[in-house]
C-alpha positions in Angstrom: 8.8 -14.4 21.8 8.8 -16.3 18.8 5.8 -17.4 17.2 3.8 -15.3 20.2 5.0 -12.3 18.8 4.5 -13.0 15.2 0.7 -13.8 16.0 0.3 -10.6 18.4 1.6 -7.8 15.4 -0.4 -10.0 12.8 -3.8 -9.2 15.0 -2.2 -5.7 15.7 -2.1 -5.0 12.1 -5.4 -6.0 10.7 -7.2 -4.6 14.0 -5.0 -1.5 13.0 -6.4 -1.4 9.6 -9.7 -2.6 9.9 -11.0 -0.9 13.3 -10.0 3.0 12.5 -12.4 2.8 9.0 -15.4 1.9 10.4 -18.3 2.9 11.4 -18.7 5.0 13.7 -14.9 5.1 14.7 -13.8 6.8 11.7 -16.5 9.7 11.5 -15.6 10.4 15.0 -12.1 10.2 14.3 -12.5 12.2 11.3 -14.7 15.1 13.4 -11.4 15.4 15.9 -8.4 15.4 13.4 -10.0 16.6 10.1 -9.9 14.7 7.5 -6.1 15.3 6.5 -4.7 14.6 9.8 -6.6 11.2 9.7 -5.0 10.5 6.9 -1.8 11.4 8.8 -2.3 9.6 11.6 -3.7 6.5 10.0 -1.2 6.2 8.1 1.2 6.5 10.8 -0.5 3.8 12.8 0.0 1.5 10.0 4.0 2.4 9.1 4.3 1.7 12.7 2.6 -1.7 12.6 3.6 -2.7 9.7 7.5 -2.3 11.1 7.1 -4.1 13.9 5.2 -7.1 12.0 8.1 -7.5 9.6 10.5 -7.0 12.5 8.4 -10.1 14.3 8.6 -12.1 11.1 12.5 -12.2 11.2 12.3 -12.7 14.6 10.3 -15.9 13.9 11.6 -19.6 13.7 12.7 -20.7 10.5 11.2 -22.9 8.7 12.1 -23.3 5.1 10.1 -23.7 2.2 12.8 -23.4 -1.1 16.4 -22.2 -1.0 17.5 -18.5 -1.4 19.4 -18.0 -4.9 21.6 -14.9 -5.8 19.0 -14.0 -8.5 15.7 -13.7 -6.2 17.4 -10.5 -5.0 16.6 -9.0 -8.1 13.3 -9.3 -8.2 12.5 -6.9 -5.4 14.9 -4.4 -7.1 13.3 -4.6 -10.1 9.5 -4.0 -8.7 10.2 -1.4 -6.7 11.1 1.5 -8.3 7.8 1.2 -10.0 6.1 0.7 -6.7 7.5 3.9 -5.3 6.8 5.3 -8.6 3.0 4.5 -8.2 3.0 5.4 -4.9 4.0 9.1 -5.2 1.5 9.5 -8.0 -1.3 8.0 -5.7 -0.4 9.8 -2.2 -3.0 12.6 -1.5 -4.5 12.8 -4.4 -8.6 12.5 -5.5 -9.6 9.3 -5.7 -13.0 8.5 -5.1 -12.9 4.8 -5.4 -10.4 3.8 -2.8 -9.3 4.7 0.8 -6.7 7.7 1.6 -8.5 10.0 -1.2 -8.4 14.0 -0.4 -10.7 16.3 -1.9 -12.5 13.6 -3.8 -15.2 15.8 -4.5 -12.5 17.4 -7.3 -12.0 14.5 -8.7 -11.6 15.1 -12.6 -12.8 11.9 -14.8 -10.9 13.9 -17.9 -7.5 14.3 -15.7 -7.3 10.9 -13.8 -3.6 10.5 -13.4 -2.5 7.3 -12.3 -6.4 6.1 -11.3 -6.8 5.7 -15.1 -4.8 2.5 -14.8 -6.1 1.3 -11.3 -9.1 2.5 -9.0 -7.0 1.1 -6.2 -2.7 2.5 -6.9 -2.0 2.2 -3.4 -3.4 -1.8 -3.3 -2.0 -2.4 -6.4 1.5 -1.1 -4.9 1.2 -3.4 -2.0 0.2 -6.5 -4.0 3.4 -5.8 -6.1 5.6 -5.4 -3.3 4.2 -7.9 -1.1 4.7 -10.8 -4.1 8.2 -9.3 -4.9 9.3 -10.3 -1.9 8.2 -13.2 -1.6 10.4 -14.4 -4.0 13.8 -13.9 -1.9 11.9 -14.8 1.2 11.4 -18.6 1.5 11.0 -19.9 4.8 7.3 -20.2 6.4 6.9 -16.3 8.5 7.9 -14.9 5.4 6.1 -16.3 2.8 2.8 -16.1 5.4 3.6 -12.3 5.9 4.0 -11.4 2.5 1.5 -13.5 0.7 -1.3 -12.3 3.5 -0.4 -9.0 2.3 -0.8 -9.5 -1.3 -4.7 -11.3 -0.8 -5.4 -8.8 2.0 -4.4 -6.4 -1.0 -6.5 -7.9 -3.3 -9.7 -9.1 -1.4 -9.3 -5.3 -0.2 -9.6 -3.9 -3.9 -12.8 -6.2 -4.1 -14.5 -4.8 -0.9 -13.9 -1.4 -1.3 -15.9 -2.1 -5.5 -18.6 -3.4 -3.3 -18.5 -0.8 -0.7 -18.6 2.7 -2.9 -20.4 0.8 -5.4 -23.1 0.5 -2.6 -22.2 4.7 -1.4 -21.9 6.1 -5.0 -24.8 4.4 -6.7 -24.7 5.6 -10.4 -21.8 8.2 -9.8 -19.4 5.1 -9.1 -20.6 3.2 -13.3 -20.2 7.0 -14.5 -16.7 7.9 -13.2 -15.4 4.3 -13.7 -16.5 4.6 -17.4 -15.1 7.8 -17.7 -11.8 7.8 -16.0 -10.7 4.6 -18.3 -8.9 6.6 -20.7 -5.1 8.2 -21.0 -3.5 8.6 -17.4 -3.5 12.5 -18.2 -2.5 14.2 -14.9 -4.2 17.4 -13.5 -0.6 19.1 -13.9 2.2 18.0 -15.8 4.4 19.6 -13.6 2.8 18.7 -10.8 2.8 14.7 -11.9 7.0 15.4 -13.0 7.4 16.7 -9.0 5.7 13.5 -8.0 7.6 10.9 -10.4 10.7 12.3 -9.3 9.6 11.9 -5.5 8.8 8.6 -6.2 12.8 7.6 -7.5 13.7 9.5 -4.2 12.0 7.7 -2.2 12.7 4.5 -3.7 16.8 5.7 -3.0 15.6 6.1 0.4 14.2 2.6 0.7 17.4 1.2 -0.7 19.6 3.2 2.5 17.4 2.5 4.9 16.4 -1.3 4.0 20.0 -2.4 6.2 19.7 -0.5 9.0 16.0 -1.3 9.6 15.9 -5.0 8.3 19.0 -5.8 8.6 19.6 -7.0 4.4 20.9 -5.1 2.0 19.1 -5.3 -1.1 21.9 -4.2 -3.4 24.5 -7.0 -1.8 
């Protein structure tokens, strides 16, 4: 389908990500699945989307905006280990500031883990994949893919300020002040389980990158 299809899975995955959060959708969604299993089934929705928008972009025509060099593979290999990293510290976890927080109300200011560095881990590890791969992916559905990704990351960290800002009222200026400190974990163990779960799945990205994209980051 070409370009037709590219357009179709772009609207599919911004109406999938925008539509389920608000108001009233997600408090009804919420009152049917529980909290958690929105969380599941959100985040299933947007695996699913997101597979068959890069699937669309390589099914694109090319158009090419700088030449592919040996080197731009490493980039990606370099970033993501820490991206799977971030994201297996951020998964299910607290956070009061961002989307996809459990039990926020247990947040601990004193024990923020990885929200010490970033109110927003799991934005943060989109914006860092989505401009690592930029860099190996020059031509035109690529670089549109990925670099709507990393400003959809960003203008996404932005709202969401604006947003709980606007919820939290004084709670947000106290917790932000107050989780700005070491990245101490609520378990050490706990955060060890995690890290190593993050270089799993970053294995896991590696073997299945080939068989469902069709390049093989490591040559």
């Amino acid at each position: 389908m070409g370009w037709g299809e590219y357009a179709l899975a772009f609207g599919a995955f911004f109406l999938s990500h925008s539509l389920p959060v608000r108001p009233p959708l997600r408090p009804w969604l919420v009152a049917r699945l529980g909290r958690a299993g929105f969380g599941v089934a959100y985040s299933a929705l947007s695996l699913a989307v997101l597979a068959w928008l890069i699937g669309a972009a390589g099914r694109a025509p090319y158009v090419p905006l700088w030449d592919w060099a040996p080197w731009q593979n490493h980039v990606p290999l370099a970033v993501m280990l820490p991206v799977s990293i971030l994201l297996a510290l951020a998964v299910a976890r607290p956070n009061p500031f961002s989307f996809g927080g459990v039990r926020n109300a247990a947040f601990d200011p004193g024990r923020p883990g990885v929200v010490a560095l970033t109110r927003h881990p799991l934005l943060l590890a989109l914006t860092l994949w989505a401009g690592a791969h930029v860099v190996p992916n020059g031509d035109l559905a690529h670089v549109v893919l990925f670099g709507s990704f990393a400003a959809f990351a960003l203008l996404g960290g932005r709202l969401l300020d604006r947003r709980r800002r606007r919820e939290m009222g004084e709670a947000w200026h106290r917790l932000d002040a107050a989780r700005r400190r070491w990245p101490r974990p609520e378990s050490w163990p706990r955060a060890a389980m995690r890290v190593a779960a993050g270089i799993a799945l970053h294995a896991a990205l590696l073997w299945l990158h080939p068989r469902l994209f069709g390049v093989a980051p490591l040559g």
